[in-house]
C-alpha positions as CSV (number, residue, x, y, z in Angstrom):
1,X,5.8,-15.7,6.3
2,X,8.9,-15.8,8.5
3,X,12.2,-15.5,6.6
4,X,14.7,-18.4,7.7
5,X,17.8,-16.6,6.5
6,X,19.8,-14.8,4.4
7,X,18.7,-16.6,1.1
8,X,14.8,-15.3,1.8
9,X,15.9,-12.0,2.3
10,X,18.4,-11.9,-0.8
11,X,14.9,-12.7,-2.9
12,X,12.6,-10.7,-0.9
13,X,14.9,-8.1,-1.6
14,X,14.8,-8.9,-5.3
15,X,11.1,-8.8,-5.6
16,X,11.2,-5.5,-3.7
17,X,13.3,-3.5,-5.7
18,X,10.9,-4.9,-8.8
19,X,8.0,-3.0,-7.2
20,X,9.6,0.1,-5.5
21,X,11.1,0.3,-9.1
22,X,8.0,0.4,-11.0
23,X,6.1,2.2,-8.6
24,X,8.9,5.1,-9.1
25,X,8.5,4.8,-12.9
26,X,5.1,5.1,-13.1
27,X,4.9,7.9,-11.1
28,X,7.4,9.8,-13.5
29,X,4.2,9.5,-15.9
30,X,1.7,11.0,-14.0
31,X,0.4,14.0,-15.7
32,X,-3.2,15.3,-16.8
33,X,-4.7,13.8,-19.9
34,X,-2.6,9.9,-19.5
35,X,-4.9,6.9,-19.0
36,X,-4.8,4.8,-16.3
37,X,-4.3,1.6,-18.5
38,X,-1.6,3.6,-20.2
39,X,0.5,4.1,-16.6
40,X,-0.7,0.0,-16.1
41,X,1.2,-0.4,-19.2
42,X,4.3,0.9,-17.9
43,X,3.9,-1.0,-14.9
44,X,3.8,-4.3,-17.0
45,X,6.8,-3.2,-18.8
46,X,8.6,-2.3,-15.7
47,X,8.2,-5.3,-13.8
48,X,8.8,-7.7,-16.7
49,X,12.0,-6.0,-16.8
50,X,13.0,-7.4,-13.4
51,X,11.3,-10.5,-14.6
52,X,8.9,-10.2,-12.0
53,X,4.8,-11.1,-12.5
54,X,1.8,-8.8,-11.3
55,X,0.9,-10.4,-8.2
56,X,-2.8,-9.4,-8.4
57,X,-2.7,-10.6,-11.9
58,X,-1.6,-13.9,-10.7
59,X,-2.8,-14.3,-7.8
60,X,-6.8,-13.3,-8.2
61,X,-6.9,-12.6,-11.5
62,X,-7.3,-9.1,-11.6
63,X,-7.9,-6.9,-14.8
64,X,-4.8,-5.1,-14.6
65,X,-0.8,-5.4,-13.8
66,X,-1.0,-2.9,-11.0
67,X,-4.3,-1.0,-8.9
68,X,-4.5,2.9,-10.2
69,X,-7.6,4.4,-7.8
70,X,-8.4,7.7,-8.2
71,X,-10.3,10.3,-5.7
72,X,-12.9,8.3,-3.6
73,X,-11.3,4.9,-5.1
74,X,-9.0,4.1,-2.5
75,X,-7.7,0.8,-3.3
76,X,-8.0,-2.1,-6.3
77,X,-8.8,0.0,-8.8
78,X,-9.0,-1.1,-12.2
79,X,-7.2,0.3,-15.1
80,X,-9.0,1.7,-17.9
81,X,-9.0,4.2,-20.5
82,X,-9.5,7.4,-18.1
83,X,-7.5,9.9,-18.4
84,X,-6.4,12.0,-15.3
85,X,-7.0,15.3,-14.6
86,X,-5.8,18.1,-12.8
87,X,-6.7,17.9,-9.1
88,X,-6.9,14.6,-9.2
89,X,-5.8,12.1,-6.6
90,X,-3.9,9.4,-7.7
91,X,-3.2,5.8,-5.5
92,X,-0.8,3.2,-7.5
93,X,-0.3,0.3,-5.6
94,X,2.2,-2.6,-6.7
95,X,2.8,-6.1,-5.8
96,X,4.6,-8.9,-7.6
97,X,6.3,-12.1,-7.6
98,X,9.7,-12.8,-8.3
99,X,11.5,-16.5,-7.5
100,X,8.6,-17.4,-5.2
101,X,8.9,-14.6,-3.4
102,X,6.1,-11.9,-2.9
103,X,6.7,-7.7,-1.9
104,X,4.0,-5.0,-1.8
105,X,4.2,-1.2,-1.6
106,X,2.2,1.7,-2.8
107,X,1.7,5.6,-2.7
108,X,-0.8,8.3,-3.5
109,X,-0.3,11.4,-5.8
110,X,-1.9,14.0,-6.2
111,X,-2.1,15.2,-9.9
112,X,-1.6,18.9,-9.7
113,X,-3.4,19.5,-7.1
114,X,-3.6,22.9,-5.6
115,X,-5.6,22.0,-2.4
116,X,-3.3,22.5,0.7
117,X,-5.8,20.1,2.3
118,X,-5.1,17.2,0.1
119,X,-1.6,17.7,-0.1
120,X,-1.7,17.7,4.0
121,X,-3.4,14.6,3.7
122,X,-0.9,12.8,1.6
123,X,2.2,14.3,3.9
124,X,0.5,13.4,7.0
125,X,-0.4,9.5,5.6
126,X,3.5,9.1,4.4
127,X,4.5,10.4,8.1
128,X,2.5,7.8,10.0
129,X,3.7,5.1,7.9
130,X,7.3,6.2,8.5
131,X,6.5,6.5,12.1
132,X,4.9,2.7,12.4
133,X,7.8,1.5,10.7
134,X,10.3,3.3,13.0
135,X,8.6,1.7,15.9
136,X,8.2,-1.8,14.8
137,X,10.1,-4.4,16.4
138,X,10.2,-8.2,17.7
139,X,8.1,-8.6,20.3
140,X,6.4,-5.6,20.2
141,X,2.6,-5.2,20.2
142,X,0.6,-5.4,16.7
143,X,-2.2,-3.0,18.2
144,X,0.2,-0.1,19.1
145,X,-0.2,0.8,15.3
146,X,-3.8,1.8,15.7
147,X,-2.0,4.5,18.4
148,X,0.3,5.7,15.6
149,X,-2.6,6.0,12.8
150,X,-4.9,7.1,15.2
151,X,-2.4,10.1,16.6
152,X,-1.4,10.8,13.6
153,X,-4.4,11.2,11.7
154,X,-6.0,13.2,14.8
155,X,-3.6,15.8,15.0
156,X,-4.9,17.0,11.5
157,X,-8.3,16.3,11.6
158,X,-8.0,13.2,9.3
159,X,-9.9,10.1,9.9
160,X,-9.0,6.6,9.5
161,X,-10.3,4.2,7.2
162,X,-11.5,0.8,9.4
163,X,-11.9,-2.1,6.9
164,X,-8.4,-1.6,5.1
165,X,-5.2,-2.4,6.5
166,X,-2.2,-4.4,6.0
167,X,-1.1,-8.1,5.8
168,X,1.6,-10.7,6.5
169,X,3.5,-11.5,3.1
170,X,5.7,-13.3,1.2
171,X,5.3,-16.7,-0.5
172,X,1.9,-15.5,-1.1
173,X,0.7,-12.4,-1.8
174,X,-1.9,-12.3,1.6
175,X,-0.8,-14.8,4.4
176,X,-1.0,-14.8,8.0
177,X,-1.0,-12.3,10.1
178,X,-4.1,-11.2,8.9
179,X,-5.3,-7.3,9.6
180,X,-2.3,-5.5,10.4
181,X,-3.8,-3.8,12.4
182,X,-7.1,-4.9,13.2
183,X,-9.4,-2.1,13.9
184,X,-12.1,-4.6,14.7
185,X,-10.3,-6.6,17.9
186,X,-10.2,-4.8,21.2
187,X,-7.1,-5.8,23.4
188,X,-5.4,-7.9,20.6
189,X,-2.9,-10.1,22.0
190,X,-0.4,-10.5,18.7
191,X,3.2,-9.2,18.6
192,X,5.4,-8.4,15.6
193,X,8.0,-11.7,16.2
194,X,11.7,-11.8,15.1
195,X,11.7,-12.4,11.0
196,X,8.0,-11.9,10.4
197,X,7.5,-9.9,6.8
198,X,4.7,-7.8,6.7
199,X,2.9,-5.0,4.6
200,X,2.2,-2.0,6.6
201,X,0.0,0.6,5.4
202,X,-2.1,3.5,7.0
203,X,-5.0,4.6,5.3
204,X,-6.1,8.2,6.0
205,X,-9.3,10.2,5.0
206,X,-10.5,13.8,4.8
207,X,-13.6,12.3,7.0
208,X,-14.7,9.3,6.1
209,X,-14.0,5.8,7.9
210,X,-15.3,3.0,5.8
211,X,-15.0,1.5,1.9
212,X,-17.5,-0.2,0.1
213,X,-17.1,-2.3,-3.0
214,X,-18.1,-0.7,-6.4
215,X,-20.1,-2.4,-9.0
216,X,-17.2,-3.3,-10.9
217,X,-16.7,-5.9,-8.2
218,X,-12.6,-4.7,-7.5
219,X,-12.9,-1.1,-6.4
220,X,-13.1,-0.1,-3.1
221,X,-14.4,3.0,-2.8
222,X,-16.3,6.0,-0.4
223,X,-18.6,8.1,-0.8
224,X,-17.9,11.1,-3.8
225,X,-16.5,14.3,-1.7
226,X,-14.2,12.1,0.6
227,X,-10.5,11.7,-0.4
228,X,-8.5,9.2,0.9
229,X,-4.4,8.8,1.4
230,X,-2.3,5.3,1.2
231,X,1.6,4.9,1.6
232,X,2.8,0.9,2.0
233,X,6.2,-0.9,2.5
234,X,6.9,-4.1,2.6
235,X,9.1,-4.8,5.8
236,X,11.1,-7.3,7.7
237,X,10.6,-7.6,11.5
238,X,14.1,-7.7,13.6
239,X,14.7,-7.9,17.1
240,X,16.4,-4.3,16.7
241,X,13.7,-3.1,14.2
242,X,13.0,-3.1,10.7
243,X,14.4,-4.3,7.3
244,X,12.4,-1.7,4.6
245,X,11.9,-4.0,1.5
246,X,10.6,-1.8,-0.7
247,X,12.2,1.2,-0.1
């Protein structure tokens, strides 16, 4: 969507500090031996504080409030009764609606883990998205995020995963523009424009560069070795830059 003043901002706001909020409280909780439908539990809680609903709950129907992946699950994972462990890699990703308005945002933790790798991998993923967003502005080309990721993620020997990306937002959960950025597309043509709200978020991989969906029909996942890293903000375009939603 495209905000048309200070009104849509005032609730995208609203709906933003809903999700940053949870997202914060649930990842107080994360700790070996809590379920991942526990943490969802919290999530629920958090969010129908703010009197906010779970956007994936409304929207598709998903079994759950928020998506809790873990190690190669890298996105719309379902909550359930495992219980983490140490080493794991945890991705919490939380979206809602609050007045008719729709924000998105979403990290990866990892769960005592010792690997200097992984942790690499989730500083690296977190810098890129900082970076994308720093550069963002009316006007400017869509496509020059692939340079950011792509940079980013090659400095460290991290790849890029192809088929996720982010989305245009806001009276609905997806909406146009569509791939953010598209991976696909050679020489896309689009440009951020004044007022535009968007999700961004980079997803980066100790090696692999694609996700296939499990057999619970939700998960998204790679092969079992690969680890993957997610860090999302809901923003709002400007001529001058960005508005950070969900920070």
């Amino acid at each position: 969507m495209w905000i048309a003043g200070e009104e849509d901002l005032k609730k995208l706001k609203a709906v933003g500090k809903a999700v940053s909020t949870t997202l914060k409280t649930m990842s107080k909780h994360l700790s070996p031996g809590i379920t991942t439908k526990e943490l969802d539990e919290i999530g629920r809680q958090t969010l129908e504080g703010f009197g906010a609903i779970s956007a994936p709950k409304k929207c598709y129907d998903f079994p759950g409030y928020t998506c809790i992946s873990i190690n190669e699950q890298v996105a719309h994972g379902i909550p359930s009764d495992r219980r983490l462990q140490k080493g794991d890699m945890v991705n919490i990703d939380v979206s809602a609606e609050l007045n008719g308005f729709y924000a998105d945002t979403g990290a990866t933790f990892p769960v005592e883990v010792d690997n200097e790798r992984l942790q690499l991998l989730c500083k690296t993923t977190k810098n890129v998205l900082n970076e994308a967003i720093s550069k963002i502005k009316a006007n400017q080309k869509i496509e020059m995020l692939k340079k950011i990721y792509s940079r980013g993620a090659k400095k460290h020997n991290f790849s890029i995963i192809h088929n996720l990306c982010g989305h245009g937002l806001g009276r609905k959960l997806h909406e146009e523009p569509t791939y953010v950025p598209d991976f696909s597309r050679e020489n896309d043509k689009r440009k951020f424009t004044e007022g535009m709200v968007v999700a961004i978020e980079p997803f980066l991989s100790t090696g692999c560069t694609w996700v296939e969906l499990a057999s619970d029909g939700w998960s998204l996942c790679t092969p079992k070795g690969y680890f993957t890293a997610q860090f999302e903000h809901t923003i709002v375009v400007t001529k001058n830059g960005t508005i950070v939603i969900t920070a």
